[in-house]
Residue, then its C-alpha position, 0 to 999 in steps of 0.5 A: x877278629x875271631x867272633x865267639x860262637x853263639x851262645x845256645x838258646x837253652x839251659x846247658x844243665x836241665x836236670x832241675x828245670x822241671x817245669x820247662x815244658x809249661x815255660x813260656x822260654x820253651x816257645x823260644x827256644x823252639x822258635x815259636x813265639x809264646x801267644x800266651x799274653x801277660x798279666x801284668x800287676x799294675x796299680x794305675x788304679x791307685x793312681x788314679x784315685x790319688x789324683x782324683x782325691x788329692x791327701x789332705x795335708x793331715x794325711x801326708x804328715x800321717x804317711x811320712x810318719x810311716x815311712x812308705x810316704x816315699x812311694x806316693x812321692x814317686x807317682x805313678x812309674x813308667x814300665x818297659x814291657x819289653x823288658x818285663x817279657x825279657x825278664x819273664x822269659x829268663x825267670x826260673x820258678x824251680x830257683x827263683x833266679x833270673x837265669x842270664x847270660x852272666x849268671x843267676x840274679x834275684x831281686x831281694x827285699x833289700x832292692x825294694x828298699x833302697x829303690x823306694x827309700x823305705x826304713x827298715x831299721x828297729x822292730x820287724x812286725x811279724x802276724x800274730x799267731x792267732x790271726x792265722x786262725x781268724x775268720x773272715x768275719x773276725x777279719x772284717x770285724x778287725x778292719x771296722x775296728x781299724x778303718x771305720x769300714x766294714x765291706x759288706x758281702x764276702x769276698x772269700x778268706x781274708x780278702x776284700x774288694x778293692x773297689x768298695x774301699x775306693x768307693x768308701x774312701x771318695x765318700x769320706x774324702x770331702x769331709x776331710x778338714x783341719x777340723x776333722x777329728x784325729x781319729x778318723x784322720x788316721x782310720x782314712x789314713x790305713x785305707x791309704x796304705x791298705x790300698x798301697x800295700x795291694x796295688x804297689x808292695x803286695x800286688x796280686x793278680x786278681x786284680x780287685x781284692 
């Protein structure tokens, strides 16, 4: 049987992929292999808190009010690395597309939803316009009134170390009872979800705000 030709390493079309000289695909193509390791955004952090501090059964009922309960459920995911460097090496950042073999792909919002089994149906939650304006002691006077906790320094902007809030959380958590007061239950529970939001949904590489 007729084999088809093999198919070529590189774009056909590269008119629109201006940032192909810093591409790490371009050391492929050229038939060097890229030296430049990856950042991977992992959360083992999280994880590794959860296990260490279990939630108390107050604060799982808060969570799976929420809807992102789902995540904790899923634990800790197994990655193949050699499929994420595949992957990287296929990402266009001038289309925000995959670029595959068969065609252009992209992971949607509605990917991480059904993988996690989020709910998305009533009201979006948009950022108020005047938060945009705020500054980071407005913003550290935002998360004491939220949280209870109020990090101590300055992290730059908007951000906060992750690892105080670790650290502040592991303080509370022995005094988390059926006795404990609703409202410190749920200032525990937004530390919970800060931390999710970071180290699953919204990581960054930073790395510890």
């Amino acid at each position: 049987m007729d084999f088809p030709p093999p198919t070529h390493p590189g774009p056909a079309e590269d008119q629109l992929l201006v940032l192909q000289g810093d591409h790490r695909s371009s050391f492929v193509w050229e038939g060097h292999l890229s030296m430049q390791p990856l950042r991977p955004r992992r959360p083992d952090d999280l994880w590794e808190f959860i296990g260490e501090h279990p939630f108390h059964a107050r604060v799982v009922a808060r969570l799976q009010a929420t809807g992102f309960y789902t995540i904790f459920e899923l634990g800790r995911m197994q990655l193949d690395w050699s499929l994420i460097t595949a992957l990287v090496e296929r990402w266009r950042p001038e289309t925000h597309t995959f670029h595959l073999s068969t065609g252009e792909a992209t992971i949607t919002l509605e990917d991480v939803q059904v993988l996690y089994g989020l709910h998305v149906d009533g009201r979006a939650v948009a950022l108020p316009q005047y938060i945009r304006s705020m500054t980071c002691a407005q913003f550290l006077d935002m998360m004491m009134h939220y949280t209870g906790y109020r990090p101590q320094g300055d992290a730059g902007g908007s951000r906060v170390a992750l690892s105080a809030i670790r650290d502040h959380m592991a303080f509370l958590h022995p005094d988390l009872t059926g006795e404990t007061e609703d409202l410190h239950i749920e200032r525990y529970t937004r530390l919970v979800l800060l931390l999710l939001f970071r180290c699953v949904l919204f990581p960054n590489t930073s790395g510890s705000k």
